[in-house]
C-alpha positions in Angstrom: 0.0 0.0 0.0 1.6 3.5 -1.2 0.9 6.2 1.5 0.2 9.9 0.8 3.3 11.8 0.5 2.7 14.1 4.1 5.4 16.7 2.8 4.6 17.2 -1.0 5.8 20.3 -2.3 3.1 21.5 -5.0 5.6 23.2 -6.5 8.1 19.8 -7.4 7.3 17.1 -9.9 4.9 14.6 -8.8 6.7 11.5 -7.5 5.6 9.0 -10.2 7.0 11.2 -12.7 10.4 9.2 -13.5 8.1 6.2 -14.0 5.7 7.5 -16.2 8.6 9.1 -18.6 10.1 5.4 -18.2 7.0 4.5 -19.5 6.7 7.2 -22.3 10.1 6.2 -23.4 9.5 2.3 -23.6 5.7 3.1 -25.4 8.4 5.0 -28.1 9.9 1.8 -28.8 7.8 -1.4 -27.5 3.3 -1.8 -28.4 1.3 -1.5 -25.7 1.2 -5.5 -25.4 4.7 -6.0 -24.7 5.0 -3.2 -22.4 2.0 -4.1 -19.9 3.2 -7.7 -20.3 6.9 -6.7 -18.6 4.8 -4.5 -16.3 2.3 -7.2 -15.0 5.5 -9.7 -14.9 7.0 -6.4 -12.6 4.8 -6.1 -10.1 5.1 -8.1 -7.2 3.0 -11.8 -6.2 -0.2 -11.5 -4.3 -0.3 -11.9 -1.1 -3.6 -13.8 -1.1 -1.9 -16.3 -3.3 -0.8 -19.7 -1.5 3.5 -19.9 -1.9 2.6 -23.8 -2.7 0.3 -22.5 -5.6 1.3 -22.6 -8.9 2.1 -20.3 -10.8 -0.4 -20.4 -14.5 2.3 -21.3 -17.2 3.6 -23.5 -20.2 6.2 -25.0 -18.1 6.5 -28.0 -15.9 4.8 -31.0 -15.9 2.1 -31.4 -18.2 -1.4 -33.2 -17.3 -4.1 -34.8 -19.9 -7.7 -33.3 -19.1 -11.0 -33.8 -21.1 -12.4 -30.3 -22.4 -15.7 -29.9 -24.4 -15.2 -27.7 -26.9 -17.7 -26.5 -29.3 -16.5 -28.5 -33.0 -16.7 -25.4 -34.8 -13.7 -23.9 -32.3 -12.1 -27.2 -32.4 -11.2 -26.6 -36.1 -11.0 -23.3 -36.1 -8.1 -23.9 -33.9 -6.4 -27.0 -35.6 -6.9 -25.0 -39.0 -4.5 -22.2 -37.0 -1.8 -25.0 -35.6 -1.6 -28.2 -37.7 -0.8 -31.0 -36.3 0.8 -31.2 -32.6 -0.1 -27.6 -31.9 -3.9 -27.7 -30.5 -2.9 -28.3 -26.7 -0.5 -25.8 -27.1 -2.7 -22.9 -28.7 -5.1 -23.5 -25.8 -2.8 -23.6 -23.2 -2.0 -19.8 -24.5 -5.1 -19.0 -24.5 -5.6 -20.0 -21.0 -2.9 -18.4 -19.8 -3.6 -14.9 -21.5 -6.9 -15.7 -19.8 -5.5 -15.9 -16.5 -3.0 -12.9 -16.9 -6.6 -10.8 -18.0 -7.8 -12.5 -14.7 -5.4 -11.4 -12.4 -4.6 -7.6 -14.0 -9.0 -7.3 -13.6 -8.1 -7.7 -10.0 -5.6 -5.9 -9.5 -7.6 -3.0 -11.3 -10.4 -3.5 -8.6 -8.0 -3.9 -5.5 -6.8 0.1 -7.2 -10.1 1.1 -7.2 -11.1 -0.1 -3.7 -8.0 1.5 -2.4 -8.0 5.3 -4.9 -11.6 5.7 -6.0 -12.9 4.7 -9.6 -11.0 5.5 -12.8 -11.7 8.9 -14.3 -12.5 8.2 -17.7 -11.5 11.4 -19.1 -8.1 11.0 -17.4 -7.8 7.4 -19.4 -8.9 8.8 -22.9 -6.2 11.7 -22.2 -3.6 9.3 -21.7 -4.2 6.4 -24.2 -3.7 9.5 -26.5 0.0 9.2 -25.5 0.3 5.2 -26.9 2.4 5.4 -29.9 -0.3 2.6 -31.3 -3.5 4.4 -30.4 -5.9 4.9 -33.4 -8.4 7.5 -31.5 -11.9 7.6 -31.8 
């Protein structure tokens, strides 16, 4: 938890201002995507989260489970990997889906803590990604 500065000068630059020109200059050079990923990878584990739990990847031991899957997906996805790639594609998937997860909560443990998002403030700065198209 990050506690209000007591002493901030007005008059000095903000204290997050290194990290948001860090930011600016790694947005020149890097999309979005691989930025936020290197952030998310960043910050630091949840304390909620078990130490024996572990961690979603494509690493380790594999295990065989059954999924239903509508057919239609099914060869969507083998038209996209041939053969030999299916179980890897969705394991991908899966694990985008559980970095999405875990960034959505992180997003609402920010919110519980500094109030809800300003939404002008956010269209402001997506104007600064080098890949934003604008409305």
């Amino acid at each position: 938890m990050v506690a209000a500065h007591e002493d901030y000068d007005s008059d000095s630059a903000p204290p997050l201002s290194a990290l948001e020109d860090a930011m600016r200059r790694a947005l020149e050079s890097y999309s979005r995507e691989q930025v936020l990923e290197r952030v998310v990878r960043a910050l630091p584990a949840r304390e909620s989260t078990p130490p024996s739990a572990p961690e979603p990847g494509l690493h380790g031991k594999v295990e065989k489970v059954s999924v239903s899957l509508p057919g239609e997906l099914t060869e969507a996805i083998r038209a996209r990997t041939g053969a030999g790639g299916f179980s890897r594609y969705v394991a991908e998937a899966i694990q985008n889906r559980i970095r999405h997860d875990l960034l959505g909560d992180l997003l609402d443990e920010l919110e519980a803590e500094y109030g809800p998002i300003d939404e002008a403030g956010v269209r402001e700065a997506m104007k600064e990604w080098p890949d934003y198209e604008g409305e």
